[in-house]
N, CA, C and O atoms as a Tinker XYZ file with bonds, in Angstrom:
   328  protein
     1  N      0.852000   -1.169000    0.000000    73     2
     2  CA     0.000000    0.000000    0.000000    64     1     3
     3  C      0.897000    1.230000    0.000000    63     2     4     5
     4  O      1.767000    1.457000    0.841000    81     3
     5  N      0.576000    2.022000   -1.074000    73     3     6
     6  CA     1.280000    3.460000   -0.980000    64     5     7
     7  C      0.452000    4.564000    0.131000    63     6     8     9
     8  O     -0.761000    4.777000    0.106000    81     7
     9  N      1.337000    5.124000    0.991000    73     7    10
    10  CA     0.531000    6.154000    1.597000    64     9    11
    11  C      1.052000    7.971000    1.151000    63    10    12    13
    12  O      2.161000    8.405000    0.840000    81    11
    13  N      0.112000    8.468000    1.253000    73    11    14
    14  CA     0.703000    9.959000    0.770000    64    13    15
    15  C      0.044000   10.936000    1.412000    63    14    16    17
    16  O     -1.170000   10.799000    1.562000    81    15
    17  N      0.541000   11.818000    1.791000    73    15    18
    18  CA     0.479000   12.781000    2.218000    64    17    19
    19  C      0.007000   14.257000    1.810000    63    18    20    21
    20  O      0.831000   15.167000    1.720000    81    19
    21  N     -1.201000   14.428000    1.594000    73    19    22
    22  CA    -1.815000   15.595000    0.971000    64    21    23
    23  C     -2.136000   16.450000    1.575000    63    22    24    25
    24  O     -2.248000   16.274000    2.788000    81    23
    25  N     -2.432000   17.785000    0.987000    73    23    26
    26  CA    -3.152000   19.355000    1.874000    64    25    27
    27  C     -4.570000   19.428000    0.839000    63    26    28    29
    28  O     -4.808000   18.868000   -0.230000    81    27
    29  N     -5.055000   20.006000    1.347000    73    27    30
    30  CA    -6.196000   20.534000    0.577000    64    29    31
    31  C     -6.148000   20.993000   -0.533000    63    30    32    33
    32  O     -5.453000   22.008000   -0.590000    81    31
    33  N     -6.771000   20.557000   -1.833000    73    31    34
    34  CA    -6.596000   20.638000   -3.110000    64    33    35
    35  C     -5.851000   20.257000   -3.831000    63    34    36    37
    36  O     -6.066000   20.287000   -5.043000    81    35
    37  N     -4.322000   19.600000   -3.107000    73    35    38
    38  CA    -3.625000   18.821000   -3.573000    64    37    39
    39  C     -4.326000   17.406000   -4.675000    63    38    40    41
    40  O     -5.554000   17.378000   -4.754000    81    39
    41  N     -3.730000   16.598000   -5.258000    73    39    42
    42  CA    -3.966000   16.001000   -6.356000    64    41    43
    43  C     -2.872000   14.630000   -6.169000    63    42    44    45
    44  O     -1.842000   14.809000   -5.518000    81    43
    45  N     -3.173000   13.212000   -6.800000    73    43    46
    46  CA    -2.888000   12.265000   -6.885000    64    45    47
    47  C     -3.210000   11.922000   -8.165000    63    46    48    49
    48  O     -4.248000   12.388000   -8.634000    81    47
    49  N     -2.464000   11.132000   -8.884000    73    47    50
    50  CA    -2.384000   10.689000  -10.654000    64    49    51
    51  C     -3.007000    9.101000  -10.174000    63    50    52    53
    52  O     -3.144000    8.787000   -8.991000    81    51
    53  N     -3.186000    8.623000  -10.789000    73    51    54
    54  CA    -3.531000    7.117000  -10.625000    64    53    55
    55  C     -3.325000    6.824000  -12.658000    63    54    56    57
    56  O     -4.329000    7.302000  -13.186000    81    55
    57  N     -2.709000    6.439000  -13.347000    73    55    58
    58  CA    -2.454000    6.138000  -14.497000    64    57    59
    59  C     -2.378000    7.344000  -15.246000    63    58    60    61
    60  O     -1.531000    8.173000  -14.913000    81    59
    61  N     -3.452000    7.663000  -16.612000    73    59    62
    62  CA    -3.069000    8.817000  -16.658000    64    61    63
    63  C     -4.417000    9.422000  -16.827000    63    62    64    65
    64  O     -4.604000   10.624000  -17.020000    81    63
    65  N     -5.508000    8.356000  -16.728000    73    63    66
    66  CA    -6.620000    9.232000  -16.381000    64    65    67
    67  C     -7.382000    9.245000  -14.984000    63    66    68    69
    68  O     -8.526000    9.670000  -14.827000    81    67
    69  N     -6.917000    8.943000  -14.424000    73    67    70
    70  CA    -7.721000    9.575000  -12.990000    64    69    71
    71  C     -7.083000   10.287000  -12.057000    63    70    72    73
    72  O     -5.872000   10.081000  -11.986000    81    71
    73  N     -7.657000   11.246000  -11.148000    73    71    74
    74  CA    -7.054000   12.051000  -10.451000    64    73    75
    75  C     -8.021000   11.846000   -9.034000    63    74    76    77
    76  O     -9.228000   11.635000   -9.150000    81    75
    77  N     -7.523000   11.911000   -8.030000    73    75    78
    78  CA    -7.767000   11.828000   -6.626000    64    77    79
    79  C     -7.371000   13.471000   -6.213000    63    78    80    81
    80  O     -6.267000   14.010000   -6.287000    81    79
    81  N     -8.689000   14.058000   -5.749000    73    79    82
    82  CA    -8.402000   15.680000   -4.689000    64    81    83
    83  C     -8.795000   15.603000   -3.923000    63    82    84    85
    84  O     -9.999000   15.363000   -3.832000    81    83
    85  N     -7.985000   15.765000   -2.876000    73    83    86
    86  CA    -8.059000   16.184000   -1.325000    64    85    87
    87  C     -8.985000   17.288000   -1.513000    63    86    88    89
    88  O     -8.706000   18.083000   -2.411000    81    87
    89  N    -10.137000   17.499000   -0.763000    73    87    90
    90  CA   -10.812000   18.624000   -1.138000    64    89    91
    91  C    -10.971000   19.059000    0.442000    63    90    92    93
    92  O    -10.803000   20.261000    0.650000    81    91
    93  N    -11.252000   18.292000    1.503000    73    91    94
    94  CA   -11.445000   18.891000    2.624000    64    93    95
    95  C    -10.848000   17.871000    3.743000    63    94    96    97
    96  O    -10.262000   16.804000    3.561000    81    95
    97  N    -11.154000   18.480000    4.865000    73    95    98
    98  CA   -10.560000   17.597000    6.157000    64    97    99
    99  C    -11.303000   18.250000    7.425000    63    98   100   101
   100  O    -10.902000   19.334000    7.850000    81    99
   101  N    -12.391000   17.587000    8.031000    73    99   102
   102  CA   -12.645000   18.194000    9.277000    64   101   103
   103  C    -12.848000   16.993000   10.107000    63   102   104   105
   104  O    -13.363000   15.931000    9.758000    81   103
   105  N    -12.325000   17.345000   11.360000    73   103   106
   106  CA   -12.352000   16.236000   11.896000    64   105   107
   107  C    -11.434000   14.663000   11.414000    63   106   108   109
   108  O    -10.286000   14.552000   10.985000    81   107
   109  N    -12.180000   13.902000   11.614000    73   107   110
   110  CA   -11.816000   12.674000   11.404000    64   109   111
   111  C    -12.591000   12.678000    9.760000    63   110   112   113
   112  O    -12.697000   11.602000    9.171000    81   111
   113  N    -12.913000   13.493000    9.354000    73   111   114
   114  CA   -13.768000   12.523000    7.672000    64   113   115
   115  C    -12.835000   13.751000    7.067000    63   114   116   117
   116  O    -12.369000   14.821000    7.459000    81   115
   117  N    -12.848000   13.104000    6.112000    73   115   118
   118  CA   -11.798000   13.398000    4.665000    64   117   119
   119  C    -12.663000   13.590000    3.412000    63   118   120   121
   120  O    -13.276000   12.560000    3.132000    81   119
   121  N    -12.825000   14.334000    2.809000    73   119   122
   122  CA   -14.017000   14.684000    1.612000    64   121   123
   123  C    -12.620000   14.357000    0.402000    63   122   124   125
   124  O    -11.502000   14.856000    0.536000    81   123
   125  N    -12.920000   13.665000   -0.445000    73   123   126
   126  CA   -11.930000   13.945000   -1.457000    64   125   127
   127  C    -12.851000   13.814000   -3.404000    63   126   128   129
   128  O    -14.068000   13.929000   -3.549000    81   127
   129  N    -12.273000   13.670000   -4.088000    73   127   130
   130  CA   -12.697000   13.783000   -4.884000    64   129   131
   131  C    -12.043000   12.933000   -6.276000    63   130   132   133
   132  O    -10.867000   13.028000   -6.628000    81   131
   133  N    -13.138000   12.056000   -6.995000    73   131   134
   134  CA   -12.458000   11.452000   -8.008000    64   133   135
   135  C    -12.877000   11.664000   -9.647000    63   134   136   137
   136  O    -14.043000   11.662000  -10.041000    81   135
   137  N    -11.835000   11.822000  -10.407000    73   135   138
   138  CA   -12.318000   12.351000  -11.626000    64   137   139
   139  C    -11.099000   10.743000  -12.485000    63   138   140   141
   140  O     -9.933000   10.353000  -12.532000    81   139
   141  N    -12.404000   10.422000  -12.944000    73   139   142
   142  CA   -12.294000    8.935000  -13.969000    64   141   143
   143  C    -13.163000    8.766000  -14.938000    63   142   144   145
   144  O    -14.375000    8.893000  -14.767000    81   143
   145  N    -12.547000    8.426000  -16.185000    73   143   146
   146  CA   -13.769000    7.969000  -17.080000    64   145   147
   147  C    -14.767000    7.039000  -16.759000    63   146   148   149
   148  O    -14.739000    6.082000  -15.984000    81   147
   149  N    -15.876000    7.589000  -17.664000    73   147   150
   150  CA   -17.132000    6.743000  -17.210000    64   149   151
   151  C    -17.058000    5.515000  -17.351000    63   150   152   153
   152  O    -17.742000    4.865000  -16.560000    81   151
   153  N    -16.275000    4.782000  -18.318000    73   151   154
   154  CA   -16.516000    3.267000  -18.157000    64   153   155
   155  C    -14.939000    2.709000  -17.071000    63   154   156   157
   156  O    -14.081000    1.846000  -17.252000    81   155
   157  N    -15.165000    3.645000  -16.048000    73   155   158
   158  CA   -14.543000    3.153000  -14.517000    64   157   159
   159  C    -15.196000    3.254000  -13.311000    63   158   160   161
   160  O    -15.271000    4.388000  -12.838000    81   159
   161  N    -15.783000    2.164000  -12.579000    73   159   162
   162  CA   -16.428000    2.325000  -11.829000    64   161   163
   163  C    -15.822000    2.602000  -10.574000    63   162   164   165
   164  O    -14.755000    2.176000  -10.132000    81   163
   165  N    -16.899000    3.606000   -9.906000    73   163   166
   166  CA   -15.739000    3.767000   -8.387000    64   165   167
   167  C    -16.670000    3.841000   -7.370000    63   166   168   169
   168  O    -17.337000    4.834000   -7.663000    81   167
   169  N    -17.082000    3.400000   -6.401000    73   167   170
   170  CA   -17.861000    2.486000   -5.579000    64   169   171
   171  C    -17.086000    3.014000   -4.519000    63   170   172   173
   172  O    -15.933000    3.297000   -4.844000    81   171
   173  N    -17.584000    3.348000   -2.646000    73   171   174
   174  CA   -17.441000    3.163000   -1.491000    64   173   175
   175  C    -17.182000    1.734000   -1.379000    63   174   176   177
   176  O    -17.888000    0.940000   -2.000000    81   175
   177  N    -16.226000    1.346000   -0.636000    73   175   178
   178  CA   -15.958000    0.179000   -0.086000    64   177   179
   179  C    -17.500000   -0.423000    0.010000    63   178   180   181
   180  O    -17.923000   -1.159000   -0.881000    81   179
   181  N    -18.263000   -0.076000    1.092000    73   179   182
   182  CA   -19.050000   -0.918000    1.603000    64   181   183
   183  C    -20.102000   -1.028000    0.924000    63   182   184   185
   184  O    -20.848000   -1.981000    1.148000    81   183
   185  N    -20.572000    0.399000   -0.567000    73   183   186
   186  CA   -21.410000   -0.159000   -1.458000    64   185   187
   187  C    -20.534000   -1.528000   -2.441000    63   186   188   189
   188  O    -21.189000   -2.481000   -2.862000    81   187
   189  N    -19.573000   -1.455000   -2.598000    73   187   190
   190  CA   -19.396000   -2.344000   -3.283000    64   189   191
   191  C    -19.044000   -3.591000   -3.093000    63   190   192   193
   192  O    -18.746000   -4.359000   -4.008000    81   191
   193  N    -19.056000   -3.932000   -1.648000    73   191   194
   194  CA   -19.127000   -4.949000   -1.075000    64   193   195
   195  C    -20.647000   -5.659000   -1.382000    63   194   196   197
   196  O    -20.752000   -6.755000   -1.934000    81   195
   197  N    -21.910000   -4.766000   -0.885000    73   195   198
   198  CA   -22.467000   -4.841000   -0.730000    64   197   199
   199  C    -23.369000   -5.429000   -2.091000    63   198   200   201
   200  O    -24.436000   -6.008000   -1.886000    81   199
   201  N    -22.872000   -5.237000   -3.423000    73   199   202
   202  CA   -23.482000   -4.931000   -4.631000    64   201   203
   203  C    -22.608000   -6.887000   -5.060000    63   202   204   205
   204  O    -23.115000   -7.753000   -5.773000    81   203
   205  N    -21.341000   -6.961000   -4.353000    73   203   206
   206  CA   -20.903000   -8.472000   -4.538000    64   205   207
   207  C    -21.106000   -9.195000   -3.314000    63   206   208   209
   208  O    -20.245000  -10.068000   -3.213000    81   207
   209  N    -22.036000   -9.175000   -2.178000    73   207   210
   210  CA   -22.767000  -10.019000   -1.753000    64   209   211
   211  C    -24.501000  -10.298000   -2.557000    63   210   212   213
   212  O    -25.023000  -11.397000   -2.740000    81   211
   213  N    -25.030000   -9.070000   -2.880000    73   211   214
   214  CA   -26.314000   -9.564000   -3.968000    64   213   215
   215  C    -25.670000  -10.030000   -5.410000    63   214   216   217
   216  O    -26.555000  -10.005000   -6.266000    81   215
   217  N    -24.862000  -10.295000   -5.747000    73   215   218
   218  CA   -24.404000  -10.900000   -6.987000    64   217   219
   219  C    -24.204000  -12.200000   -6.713000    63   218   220   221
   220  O    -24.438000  -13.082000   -7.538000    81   219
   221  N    -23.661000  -12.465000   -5.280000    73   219   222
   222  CA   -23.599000  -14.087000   -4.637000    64   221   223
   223  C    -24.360000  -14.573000   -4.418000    63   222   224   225
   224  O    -24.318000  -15.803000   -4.462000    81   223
   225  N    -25.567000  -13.871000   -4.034000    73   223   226
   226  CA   -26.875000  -14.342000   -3.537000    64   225   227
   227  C    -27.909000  -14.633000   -4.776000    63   226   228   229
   228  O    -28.829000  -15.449000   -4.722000    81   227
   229  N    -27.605000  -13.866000   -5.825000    73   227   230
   230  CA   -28.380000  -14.065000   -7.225000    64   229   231
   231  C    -28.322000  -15.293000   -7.588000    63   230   232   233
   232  O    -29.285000  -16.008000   -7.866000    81   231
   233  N    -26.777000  -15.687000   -7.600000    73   231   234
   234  CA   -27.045000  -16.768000   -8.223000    64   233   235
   235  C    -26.961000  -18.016000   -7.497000    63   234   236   237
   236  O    -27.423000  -19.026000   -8.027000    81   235
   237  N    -26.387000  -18.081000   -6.260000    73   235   238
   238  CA   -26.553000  -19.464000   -5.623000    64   237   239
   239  C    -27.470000  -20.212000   -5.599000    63   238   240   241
   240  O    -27.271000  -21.388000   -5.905000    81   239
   241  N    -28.792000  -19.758000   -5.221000    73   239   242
   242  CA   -29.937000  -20.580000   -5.728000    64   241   243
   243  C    -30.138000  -21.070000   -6.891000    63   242   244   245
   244  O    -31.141000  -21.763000   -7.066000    81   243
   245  N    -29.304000  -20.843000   -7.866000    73   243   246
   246  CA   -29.414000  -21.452000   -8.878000    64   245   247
   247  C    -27.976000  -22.754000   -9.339000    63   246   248   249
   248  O    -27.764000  -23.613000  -10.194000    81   247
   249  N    -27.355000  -22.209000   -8.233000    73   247   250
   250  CA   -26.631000  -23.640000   -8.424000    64   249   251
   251  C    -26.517000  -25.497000   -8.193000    63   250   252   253
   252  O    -25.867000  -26.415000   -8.694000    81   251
   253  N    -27.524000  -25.342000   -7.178000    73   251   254
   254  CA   -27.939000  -26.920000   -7.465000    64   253   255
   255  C    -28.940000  -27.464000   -8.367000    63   254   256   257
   256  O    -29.255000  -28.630000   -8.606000    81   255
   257  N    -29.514000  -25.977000   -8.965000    73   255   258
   258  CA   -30.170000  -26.586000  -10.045000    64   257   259
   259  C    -29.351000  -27.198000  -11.427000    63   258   260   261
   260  O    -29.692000  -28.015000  -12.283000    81   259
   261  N    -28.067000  -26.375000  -11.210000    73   259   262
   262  CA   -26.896000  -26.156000  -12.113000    64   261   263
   263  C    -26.133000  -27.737000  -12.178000    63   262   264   265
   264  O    -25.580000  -28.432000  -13.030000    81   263
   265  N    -26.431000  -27.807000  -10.914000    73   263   266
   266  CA   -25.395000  -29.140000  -10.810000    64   265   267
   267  C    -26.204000  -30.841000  -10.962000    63   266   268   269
   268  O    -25.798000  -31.971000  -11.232000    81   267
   269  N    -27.681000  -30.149000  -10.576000    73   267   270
   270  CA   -28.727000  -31.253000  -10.903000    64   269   271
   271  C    -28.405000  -31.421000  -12.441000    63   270   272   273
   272  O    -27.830000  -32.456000  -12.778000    81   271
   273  N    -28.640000  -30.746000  -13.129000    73   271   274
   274  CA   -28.912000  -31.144000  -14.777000    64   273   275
   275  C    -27.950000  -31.430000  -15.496000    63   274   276   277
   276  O    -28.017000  -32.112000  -16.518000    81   275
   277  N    -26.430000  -30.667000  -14.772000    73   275   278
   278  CA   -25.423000  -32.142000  -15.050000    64   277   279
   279  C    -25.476000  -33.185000  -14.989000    63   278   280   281
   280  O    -25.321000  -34.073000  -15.827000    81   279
   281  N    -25.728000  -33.181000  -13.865000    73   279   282
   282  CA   -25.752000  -34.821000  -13.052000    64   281   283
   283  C    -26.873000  -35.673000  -14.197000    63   282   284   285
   284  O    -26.578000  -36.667000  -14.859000    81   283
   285  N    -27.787000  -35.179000  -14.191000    73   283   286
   286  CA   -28.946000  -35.752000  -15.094000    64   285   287
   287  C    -28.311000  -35.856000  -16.737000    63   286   288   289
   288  O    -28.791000  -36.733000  -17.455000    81   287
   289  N    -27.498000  -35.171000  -17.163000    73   287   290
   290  CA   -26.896000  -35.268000  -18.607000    64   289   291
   291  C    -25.897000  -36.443000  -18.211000    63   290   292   293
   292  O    -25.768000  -37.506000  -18.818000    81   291
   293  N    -25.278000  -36.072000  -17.172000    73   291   294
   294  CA   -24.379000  -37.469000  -17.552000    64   293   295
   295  C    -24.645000  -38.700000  -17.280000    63   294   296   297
   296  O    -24.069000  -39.742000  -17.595000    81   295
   297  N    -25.801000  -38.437000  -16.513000    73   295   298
   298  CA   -26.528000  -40.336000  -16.484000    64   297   299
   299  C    -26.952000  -40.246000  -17.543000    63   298   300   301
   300  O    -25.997000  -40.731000  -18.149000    81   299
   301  N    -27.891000  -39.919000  -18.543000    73   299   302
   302  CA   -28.101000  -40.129000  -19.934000    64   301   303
   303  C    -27.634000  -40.456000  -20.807000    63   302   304   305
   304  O    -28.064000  -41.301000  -21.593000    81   303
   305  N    -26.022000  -39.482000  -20.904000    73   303   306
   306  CA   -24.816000  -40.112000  -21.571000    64   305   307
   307  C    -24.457000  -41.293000  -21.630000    63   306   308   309
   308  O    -24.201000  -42.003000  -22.603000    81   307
   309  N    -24.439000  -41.558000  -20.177000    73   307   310
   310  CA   -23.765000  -43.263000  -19.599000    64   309   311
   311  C    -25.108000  -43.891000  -20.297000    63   310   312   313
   312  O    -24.513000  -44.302000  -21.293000    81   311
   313  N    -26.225000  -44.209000  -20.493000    73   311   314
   314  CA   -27.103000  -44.775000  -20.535000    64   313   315
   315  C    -26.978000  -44.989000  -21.962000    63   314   316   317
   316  O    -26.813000  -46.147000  -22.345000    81   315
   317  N    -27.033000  -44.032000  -22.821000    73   315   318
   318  CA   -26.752000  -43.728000  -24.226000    64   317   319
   319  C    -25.568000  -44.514000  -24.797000    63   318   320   321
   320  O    -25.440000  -44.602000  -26.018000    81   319
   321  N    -24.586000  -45.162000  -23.852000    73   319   322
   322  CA   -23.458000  -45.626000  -24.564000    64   321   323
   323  C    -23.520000  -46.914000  -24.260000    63   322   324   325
   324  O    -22.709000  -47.777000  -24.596000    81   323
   325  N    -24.561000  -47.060000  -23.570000    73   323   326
   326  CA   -24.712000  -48.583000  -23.483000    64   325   327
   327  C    -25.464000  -49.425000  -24.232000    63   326   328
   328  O    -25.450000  -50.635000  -24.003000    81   327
């Protein structure tokens, strides 16, 4: 992990299109600011945690159905070659 050390309005590069600004500081919360192209998504930690626990949950219920109709193709197979 890189750590750095900014003032207010200061700036961070991240490749060569995004930029990170320190925009404020009171207290303990830190306001900053990110400028990235649109097809880069940039998510709070905990929304985007949150957005790959309902992506886990989408589909698990559908995995023993997933694994049933294998199971069911390859007894058929076997059956088929006999």
């Amino acid at each position: 992990m890189l750590i750095l050390s900014r003032k207010i309005d200061e700036k961070i590069k991240i490749g060569d299109e995004i930029t990170i600004t320190l925009i404020d500081v009171h207290g303990d919360q830190v306001k900053i600011g990110v400028e990235a192209p649109k097809n880069v998504k940039v998510f709070r930690q905990e929304v985007f945690d949150a957005i790959q626990k309902e992506n886990k949950a989408a589909v698990a219920p559908n995995e023993p159905a997933t694994s049933n109709a294998i199971d069911a193709v390859s007894a058929l197979s076997k059956l088929l070659k006999k």
